[in-house]
C-alpha positions in Angstrom: -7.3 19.9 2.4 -10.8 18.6 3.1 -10.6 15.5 1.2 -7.4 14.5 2.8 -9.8 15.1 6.2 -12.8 13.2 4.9 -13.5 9.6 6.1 -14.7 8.4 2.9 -11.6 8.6 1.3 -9.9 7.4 4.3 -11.6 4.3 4.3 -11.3 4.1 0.2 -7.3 4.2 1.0 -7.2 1.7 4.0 -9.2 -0.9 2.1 -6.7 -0.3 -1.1 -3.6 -0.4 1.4 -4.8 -4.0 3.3 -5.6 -5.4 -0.5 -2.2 -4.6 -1.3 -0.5 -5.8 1.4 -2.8 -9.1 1.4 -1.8 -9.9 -2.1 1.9 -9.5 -0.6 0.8 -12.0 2.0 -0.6 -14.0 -0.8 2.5 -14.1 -3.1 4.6 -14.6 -0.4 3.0 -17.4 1.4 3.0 -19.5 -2.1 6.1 -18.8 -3.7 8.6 -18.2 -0.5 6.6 -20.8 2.3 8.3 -18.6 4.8 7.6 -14.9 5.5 10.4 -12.8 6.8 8.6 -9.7 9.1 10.3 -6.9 7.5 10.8 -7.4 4.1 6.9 -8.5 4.2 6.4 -4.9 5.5 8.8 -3.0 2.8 6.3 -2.5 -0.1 7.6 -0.1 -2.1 5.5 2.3 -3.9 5.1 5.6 -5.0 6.9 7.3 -8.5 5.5 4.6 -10.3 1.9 4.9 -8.4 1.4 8.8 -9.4 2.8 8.5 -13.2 0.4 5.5 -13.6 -2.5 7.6 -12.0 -2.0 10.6 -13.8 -1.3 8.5 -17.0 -5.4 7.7 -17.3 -7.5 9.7 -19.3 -10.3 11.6 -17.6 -13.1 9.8 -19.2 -11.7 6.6 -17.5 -11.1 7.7 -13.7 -13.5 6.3 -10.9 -15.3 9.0 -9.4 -14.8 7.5 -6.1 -10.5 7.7 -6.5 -9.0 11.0 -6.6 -5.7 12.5 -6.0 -6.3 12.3 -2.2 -7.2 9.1 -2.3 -3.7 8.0 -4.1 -1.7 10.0 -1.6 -3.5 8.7 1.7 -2.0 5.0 -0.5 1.0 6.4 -0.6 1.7 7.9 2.7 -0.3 4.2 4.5 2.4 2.5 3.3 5.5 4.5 3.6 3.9 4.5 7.5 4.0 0.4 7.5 7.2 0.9 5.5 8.8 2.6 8.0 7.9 0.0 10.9 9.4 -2.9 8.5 12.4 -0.9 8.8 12.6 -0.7 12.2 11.9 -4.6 13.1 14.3 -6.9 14.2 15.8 -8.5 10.8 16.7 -11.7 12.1 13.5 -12.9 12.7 12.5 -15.7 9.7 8.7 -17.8 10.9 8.2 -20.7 8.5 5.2 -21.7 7.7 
């Protein structure tokens, strides 16, 4: 429970969250030219997330990522996940 509580790997899983969503910024910016509000916040991730994780061999793993640190990912964006869901889905803003 007390890496879930320690800033560190907070911070660790904030910075990997906005990187994620940036690059969703990115790829939609160049390839839609319009961003629609809630599908830009419906990232889905998870399953696939943990099996990848788990999938690399000890020797390989950062020091600084654990399993907290893939979790506090996880649960960051089902959070902004959850407040794509509940925008208005009408709104389109082209850019």
């Amino acid at each position: 429970m007390t890496d879930f509580s320690n800033f560190h790997n907070i911070k660790i899983a904030g910075i990997l969250v906005l990187v994620i969503f940036s690059i969703r910024l990115v790829g939609f910016l160049l390839l839609n030219r319009r961003l629609t509000y809630p599908i830009f916040l419906i990232g889905p991730r998870g399953l696939i997330n943990i099996l990848l994780f788990l999938s690399i061999p000890f020797s390989l793993k950062l020091k600084s990522l654990n399993d907290s640190v893939l979790v506090m990912v996880i649960v960051m964006s089902i959070i902004i996940l959850v407040f794509g869901g509940f925008a208005p889905k009408n709104e389109v803003k082209q850019i």
